[in-house]
Backbone as a chain_set.jsonl record, in Angstrom:
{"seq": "XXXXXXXXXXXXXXXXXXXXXXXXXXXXXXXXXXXXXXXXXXXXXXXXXXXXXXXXXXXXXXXXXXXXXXXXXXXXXXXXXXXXXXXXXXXXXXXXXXXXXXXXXXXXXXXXXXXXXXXXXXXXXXXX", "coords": {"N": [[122.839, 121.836, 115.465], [124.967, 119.24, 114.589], [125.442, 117.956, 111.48], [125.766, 114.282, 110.64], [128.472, 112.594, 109.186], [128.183, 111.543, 106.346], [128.172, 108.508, 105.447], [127.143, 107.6, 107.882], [124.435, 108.348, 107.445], [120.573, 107.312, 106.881], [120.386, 106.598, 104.05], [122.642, 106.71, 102.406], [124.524, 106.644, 99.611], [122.392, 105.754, 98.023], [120.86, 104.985, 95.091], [118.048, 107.199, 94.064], [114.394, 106.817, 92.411], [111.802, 108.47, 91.958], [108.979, 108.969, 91.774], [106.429, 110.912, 90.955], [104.057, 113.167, 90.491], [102.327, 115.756, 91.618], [103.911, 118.165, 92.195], [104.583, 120.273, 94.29], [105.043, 117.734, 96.519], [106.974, 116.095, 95.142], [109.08, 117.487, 95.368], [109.36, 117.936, 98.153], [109.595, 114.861, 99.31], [112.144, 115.11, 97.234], [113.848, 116.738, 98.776], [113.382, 115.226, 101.357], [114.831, 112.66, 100.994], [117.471, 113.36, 100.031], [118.208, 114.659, 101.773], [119.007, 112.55, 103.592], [120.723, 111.273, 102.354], [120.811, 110.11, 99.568], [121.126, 109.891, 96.148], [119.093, 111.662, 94.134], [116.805, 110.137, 91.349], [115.056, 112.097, 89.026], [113.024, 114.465, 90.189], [110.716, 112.305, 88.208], [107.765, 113.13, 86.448], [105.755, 112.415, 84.877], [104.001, 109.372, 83.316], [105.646, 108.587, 80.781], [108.216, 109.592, 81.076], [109.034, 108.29, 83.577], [109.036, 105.889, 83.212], [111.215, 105.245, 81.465], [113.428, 106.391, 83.296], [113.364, 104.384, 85.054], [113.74, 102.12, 83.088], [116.18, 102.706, 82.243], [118.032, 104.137, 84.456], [120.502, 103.253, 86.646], [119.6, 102.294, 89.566], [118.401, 102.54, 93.08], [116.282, 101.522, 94.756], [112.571, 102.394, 93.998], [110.683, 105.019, 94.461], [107.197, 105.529, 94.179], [104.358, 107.032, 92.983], [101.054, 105.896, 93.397], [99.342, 106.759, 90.995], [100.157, 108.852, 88.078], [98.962, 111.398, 87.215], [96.389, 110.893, 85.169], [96.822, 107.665, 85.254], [97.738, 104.468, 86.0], [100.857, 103.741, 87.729], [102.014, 101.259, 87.363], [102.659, 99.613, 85.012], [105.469, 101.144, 85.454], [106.106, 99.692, 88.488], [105.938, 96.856, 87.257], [108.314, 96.919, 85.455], [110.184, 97.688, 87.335], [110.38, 95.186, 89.141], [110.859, 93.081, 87.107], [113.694, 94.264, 87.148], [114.598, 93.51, 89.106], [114.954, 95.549, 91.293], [113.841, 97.403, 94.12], [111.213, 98.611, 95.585], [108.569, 101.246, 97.072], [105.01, 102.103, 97.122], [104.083, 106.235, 97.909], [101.414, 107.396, 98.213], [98.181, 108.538, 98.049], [96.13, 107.287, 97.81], [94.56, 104.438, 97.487], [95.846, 100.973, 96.61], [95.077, 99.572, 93.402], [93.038, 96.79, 92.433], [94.568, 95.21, 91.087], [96.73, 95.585, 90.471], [97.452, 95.501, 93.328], [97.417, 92.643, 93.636], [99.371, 91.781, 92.421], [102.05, 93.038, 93.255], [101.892, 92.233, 95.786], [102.144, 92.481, 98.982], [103.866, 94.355, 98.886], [105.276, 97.713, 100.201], [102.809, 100.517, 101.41], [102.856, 103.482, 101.541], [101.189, 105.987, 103.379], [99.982, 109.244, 102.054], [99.529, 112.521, 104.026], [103.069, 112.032, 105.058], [105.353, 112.186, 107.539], [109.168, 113.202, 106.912], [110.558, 111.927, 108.096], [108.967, 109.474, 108.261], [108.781, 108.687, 105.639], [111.753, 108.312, 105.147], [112.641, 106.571, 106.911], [110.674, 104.163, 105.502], [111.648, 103.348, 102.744], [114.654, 102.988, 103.678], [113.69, 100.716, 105.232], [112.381, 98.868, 103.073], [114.866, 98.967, 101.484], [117.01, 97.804, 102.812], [115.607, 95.063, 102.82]], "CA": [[123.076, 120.407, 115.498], [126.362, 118.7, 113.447], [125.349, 116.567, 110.763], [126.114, 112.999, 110.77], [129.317, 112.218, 108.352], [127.642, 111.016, 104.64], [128.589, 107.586, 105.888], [125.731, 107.4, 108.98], [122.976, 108.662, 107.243], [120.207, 106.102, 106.233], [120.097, 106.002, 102.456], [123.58, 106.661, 102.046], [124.449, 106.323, 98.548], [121.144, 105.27, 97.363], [120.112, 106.017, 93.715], [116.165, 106.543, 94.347], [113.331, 107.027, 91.406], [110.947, 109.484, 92.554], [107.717, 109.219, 90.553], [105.384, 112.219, 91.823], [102.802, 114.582, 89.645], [102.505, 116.508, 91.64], [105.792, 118.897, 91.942], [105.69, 120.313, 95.63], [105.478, 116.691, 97.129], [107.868, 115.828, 94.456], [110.043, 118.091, 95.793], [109.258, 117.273, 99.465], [110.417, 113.767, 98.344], [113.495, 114.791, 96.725], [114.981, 116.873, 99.656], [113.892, 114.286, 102.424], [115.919, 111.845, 100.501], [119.169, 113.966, 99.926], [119.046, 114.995, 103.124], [119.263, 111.105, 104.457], [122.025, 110.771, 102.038], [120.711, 109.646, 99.108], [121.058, 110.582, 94.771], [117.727, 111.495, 93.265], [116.65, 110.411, 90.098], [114.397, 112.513, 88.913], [111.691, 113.582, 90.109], [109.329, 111.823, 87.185], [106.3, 113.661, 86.873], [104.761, 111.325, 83.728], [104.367, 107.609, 83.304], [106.852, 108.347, 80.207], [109.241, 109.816, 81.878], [109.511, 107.738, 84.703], [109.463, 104.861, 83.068], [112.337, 105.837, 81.089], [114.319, 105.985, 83.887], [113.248, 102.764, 85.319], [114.603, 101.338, 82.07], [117.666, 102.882, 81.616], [118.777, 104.08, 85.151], [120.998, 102.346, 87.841], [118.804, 102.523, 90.89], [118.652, 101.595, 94.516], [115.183, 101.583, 94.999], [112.393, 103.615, 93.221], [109.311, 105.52, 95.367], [106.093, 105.572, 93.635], [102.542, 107.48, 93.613], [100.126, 105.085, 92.745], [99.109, 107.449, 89.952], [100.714, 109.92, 87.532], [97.981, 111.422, 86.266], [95.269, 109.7, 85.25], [97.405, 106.496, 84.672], [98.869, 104.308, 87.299], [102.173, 103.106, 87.54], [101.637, 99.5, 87.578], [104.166, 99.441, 84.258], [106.796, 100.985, 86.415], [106.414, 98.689, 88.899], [106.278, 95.936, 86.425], [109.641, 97.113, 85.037], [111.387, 97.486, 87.96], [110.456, 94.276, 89.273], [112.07, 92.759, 86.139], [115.185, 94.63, 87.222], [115.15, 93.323, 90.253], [114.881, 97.181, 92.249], [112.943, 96.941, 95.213], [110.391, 100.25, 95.292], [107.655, 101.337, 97.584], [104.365, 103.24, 97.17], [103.584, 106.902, 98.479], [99.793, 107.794, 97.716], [97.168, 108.978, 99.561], [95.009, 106.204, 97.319], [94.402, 102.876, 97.675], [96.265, 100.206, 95.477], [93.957, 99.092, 92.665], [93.153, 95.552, 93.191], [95.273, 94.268, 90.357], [97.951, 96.275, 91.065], [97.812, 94.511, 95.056], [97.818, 91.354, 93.567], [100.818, 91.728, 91.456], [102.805, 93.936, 94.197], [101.583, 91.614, 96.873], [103.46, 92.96, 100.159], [104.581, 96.188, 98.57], [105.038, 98.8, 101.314], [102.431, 101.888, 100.826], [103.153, 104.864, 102.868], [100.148, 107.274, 102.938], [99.946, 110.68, 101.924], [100.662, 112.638, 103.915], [103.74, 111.24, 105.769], [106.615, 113.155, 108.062], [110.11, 112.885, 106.536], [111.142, 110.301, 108.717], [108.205, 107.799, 108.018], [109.392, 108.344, 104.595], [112.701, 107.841, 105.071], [112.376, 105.082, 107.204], [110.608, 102.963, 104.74], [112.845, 103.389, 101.963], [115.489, 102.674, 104.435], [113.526, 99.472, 105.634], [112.691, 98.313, 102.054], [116.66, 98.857, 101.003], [117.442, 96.535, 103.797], [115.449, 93.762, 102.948]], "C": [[124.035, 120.037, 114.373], [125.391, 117.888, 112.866], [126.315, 115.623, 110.613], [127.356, 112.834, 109.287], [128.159, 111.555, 107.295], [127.072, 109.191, 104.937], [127.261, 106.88, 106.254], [124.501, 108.165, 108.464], [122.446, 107.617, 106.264], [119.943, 106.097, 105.03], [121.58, 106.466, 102.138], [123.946, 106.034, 100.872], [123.756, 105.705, 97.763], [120.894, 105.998, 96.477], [118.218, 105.941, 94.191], [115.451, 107.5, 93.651], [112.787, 107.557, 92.189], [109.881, 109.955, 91.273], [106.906, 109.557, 91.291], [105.214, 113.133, 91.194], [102.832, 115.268, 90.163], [103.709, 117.365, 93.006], [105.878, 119.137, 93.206], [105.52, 118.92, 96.159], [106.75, 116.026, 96.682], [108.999, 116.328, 94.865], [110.521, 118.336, 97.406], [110.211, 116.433, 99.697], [111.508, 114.209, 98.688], [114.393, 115.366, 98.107], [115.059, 115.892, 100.811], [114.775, 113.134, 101.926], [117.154, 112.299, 100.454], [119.266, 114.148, 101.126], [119.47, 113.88, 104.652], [120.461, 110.789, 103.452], [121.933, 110.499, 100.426], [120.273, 110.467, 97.28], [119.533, 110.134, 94.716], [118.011, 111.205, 91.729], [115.438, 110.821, 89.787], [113.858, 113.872, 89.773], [110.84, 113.604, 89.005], [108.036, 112.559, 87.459], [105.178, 112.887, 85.696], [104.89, 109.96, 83.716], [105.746, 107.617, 81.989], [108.104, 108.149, 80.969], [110.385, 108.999, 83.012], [109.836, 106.277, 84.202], [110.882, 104.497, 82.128], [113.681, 105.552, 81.996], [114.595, 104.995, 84.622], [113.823, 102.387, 84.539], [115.854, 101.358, 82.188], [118.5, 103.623, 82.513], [119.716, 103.117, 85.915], [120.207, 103.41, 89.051], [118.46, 101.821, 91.823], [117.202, 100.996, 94.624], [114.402, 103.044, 94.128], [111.044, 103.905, 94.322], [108.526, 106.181, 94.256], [104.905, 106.189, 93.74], [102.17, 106.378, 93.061], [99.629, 105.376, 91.459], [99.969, 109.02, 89.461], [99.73, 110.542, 86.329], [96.884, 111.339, 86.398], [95.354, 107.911, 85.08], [98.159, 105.476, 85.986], [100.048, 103.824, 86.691], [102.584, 101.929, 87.709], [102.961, 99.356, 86.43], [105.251, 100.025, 84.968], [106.633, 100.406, 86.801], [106.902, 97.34, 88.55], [107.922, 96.076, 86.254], [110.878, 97.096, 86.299], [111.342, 96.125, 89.059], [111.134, 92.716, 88.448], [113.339, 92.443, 86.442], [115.904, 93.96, 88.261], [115.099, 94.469, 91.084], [114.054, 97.427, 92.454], [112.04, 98.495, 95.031], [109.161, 99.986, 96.308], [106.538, 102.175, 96.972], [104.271, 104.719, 97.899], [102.802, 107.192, 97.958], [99.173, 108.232, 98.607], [95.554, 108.533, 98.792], [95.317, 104.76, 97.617], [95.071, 101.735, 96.394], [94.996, 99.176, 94.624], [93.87, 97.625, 92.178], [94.353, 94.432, 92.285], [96.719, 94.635, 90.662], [98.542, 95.351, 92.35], [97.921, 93.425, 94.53], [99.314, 90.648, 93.001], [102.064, 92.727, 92.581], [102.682, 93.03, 95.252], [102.535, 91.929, 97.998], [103.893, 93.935, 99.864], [104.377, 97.096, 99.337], [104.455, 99.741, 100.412], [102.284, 102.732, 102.298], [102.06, 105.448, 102.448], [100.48, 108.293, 103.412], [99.098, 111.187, 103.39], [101.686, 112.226, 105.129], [104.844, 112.362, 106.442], [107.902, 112.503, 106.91], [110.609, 111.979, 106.671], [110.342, 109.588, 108.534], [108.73, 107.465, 106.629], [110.498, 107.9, 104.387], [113.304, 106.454, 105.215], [111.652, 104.0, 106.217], [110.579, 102.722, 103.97], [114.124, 102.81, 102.299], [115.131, 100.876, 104.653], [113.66, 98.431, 104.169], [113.984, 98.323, 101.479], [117.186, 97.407, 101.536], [116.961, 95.323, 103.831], [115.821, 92.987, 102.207]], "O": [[123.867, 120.539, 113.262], [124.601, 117.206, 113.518], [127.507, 115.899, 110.474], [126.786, 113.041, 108.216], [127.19, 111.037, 107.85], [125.948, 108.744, 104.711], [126.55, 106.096, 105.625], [123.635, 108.538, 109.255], [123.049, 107.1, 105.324], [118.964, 105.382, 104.817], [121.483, 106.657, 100.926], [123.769, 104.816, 100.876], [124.248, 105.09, 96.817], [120.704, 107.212, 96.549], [117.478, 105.007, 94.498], [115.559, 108.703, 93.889], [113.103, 107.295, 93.349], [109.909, 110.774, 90.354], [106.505, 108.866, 92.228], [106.047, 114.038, 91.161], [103.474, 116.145, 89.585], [104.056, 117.131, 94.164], [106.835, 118.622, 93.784], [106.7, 118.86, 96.504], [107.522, 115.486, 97.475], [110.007, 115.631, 94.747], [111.604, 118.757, 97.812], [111.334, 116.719, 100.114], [112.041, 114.062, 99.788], [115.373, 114.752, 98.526], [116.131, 115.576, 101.328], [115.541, 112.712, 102.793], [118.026, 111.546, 100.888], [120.315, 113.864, 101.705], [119.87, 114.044, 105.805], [121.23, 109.922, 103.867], [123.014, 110.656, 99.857], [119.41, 111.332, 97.135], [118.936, 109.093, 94.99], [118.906, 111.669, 91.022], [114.529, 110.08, 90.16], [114.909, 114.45, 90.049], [110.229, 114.631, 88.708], [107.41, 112.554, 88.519], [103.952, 112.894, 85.807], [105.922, 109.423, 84.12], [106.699, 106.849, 82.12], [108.754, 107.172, 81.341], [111.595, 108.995, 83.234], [110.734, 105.592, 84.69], [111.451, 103.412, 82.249], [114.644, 104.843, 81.703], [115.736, 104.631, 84.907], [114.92, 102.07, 85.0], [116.604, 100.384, 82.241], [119.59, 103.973, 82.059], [119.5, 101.945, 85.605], [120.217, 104.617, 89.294], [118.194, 100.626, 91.688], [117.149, 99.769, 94.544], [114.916, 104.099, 93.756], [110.517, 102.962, 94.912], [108.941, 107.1, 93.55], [104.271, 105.86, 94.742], [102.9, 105.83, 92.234], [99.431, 104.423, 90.705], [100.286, 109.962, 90.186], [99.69, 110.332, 85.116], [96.254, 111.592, 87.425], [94.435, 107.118, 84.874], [99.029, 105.896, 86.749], [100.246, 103.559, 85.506], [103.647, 101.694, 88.283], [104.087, 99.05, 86.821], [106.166, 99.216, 85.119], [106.753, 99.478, 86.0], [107.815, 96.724, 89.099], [108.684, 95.361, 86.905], [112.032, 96.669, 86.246], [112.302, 96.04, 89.825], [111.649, 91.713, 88.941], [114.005, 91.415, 86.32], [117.112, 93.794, 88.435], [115.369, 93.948, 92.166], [113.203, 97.736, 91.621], [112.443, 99.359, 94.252], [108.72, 98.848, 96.465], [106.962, 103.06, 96.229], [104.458, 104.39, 99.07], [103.132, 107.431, 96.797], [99.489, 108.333, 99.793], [94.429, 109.006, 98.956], [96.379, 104.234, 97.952], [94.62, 101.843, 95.253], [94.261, 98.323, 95.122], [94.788, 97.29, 91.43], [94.814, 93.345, 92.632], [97.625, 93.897, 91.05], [99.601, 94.728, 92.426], [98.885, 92.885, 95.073], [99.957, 89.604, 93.115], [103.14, 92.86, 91.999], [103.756, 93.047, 95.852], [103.716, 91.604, 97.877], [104.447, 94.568, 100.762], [103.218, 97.512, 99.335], [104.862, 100.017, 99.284], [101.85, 102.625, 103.445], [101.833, 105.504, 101.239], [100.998, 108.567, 104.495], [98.205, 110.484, 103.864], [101.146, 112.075, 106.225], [105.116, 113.366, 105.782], [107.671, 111.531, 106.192], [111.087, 111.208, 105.84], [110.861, 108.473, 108.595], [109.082, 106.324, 106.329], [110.589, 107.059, 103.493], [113.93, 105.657, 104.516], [112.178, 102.887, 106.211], [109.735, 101.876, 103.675], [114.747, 102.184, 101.442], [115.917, 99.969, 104.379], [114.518, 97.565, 103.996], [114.127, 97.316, 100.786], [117.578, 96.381, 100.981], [117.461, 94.451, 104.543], [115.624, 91.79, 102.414]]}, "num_chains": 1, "name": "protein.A"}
């Protein structure tokens, strides 16, 4: 099968955060994203880390576990809501109720997901 010119694929030049502990999903992640088009940053495997590059990247969107750790990522979110840069969850937990209240509407994909559900709603959140 030809691949699609750079162009037609859906995250096409998308910078996208990739905060995920643990490493093979992380790395799941990172290739279904490149292989829709799109620069990784990362992938974050600590709340430092990641929030780090929340701060001080340029980024399209960032994709989230709910937890890194034992810690969630409620300060990323925080931060990149700040920025303005839209971000979804992937988990295969439940958003912790303060978290939902402050995210309110935040797409969460559950663990675990095909490539394309992932892609797709990265893709959808970009677009809104």
């Amino acid at each position: 099968m030809e691949r699609k010119a750079d162009h037609n694929l859906p995250l096409a030049g998308a910078r996208i955060l990739v905060a995920e502990d643990e490493i093979l999903i992380a790395l799941d992640m990172e290739a279904a994203f490149r292989d829709a088009g799109a620069d990784i940053v990362g992938p974050c495997m600590t709340l430092e880390a990641a929030l780090d590059a929340a701060r001080n990247e340029p980024l399209s969107l960032a994709v989230l576990d709910i937890r890194l750790g034992d810690v969630t990522t409620e300060n990323i979110s925080d931060l990149l809501a700040e920025r303005g840069i839209p971000f979804l969850f992937y988990s295969g937990q439940k958003l912790p109720d303060a978290m939902e209240q402050k995210c309110n509407g935040a797409v969460v994909v559950d663990k675990p997901a095909t490539h394309s559900d992932l892609v797709g709603a990265a893709a959808r959140v970009l677009a809104s």
